[in-house]
C-alpha positions as CSV (number, residue, x, y, z in Angstrom):
1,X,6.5,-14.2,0.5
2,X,5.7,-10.3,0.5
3,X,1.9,-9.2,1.3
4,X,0.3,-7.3,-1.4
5,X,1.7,-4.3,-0.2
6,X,4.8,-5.0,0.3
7,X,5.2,-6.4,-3.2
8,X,4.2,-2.9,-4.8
9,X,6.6,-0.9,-2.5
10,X,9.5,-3.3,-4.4
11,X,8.0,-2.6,-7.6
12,X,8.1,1.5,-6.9
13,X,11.5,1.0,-5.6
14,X,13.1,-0.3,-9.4
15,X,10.4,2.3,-10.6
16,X,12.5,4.7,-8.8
17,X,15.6,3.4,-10.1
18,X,14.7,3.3,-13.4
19,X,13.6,7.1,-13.4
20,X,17.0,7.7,-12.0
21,X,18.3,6.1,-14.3
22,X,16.6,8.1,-17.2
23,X,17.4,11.3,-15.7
24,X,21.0,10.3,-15.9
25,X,21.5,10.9,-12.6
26,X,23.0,7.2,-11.8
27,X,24.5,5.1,-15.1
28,X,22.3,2.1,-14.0
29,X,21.0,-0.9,-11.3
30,X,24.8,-1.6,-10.7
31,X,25.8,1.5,-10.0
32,X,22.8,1.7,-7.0
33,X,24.2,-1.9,-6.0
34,X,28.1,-0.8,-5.8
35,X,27.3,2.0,-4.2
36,X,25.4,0.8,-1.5
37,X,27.4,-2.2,-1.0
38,X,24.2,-4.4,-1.6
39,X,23.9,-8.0,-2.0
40,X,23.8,-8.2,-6.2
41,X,22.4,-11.5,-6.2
42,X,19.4,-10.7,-4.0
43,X,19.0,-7.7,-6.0
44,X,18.7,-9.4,-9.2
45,X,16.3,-12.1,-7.6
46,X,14.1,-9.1,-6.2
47,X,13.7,-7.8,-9.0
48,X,12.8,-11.0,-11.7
49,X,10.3,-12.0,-8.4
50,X,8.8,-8.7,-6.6
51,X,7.2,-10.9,-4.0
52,X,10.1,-12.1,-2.7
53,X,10.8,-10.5,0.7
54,X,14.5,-10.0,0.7
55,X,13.7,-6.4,0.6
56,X,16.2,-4.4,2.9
57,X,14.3,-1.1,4.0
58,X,18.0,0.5,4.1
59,X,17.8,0.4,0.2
60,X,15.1,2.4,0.7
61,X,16.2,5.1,2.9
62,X,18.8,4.9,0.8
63,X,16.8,6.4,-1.8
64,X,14.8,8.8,-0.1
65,X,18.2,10.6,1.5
66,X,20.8,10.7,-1.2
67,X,18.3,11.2,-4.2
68,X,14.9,12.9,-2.9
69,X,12.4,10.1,-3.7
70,X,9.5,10.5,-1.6
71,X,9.2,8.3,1.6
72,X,5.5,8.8,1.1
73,X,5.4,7.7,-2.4
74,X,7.7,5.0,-2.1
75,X,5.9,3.3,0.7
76,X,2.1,4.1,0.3
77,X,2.5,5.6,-3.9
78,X,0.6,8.9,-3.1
79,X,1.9,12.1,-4.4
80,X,4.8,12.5,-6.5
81,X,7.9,10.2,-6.8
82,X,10.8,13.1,-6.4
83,X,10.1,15.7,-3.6
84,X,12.6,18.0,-5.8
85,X,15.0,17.4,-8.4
86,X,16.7,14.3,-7.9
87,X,20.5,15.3,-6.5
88,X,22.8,12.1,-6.5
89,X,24.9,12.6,-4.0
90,X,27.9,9.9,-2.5
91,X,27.8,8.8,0.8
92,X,30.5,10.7,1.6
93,X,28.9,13.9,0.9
94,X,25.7,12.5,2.8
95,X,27.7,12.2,5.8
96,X,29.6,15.3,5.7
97,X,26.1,17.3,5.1
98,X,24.4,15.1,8.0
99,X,27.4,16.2,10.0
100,X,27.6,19.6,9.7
101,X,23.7,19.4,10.4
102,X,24.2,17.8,14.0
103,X,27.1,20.3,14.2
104,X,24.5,23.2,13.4
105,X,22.0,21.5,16.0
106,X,24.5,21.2,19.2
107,X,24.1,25.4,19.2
């Protein structure tokens, strides 16, 4: 069983999804869940009962690198939800830009 807290950070996480989802920028839930390779079953559950904790922080992070939802908003809901324009990238791009970042760093 979530805490309190816990149980709002799931309910800002579809919140996020959802406004994803009306800005086009993924075609839905499924999309999220294909992409990331998550569990659809526990997804579904998670989201008819928020207070599960089957919560996977990676689903998170998830959001917060590949489609600028705030880390601060998703976890404690201050400030806004996007920290720009959401940007939808794949993983592959993700890791090509995170490696030419640590490429960048080794000078």
């Amino acid at each position: 069983m979530q805490t309190e807290q816990g149980t709002k950070i799931v309910a800002r996480f579809f919140e996020a999804l959802e406004a994803l989802k009306a800005k086009k920028v993924i075609r839905g839930k499924k999309t999220f869940v294909t992409r990331y390779n998550i569990n659809l079953g526990n997804f579904w559950q998670l989201e008819q009962n928020k207070s599960r904790d089957i919560l996977q922080l990676a689903w998170l992070a998830n959001l917060v690198t590949d489609y600028n939802i705030s880390a601060d908003w998703l976890l404690t809901g201050r400030g806004n939800m996007f920290t720009t324009e959401p940007i939808g990238r794949t993983k592959f791009e993700n890791k090509s830009r995170l490696g030419n970042f640590r490429q960048m760093c080794l000078f």
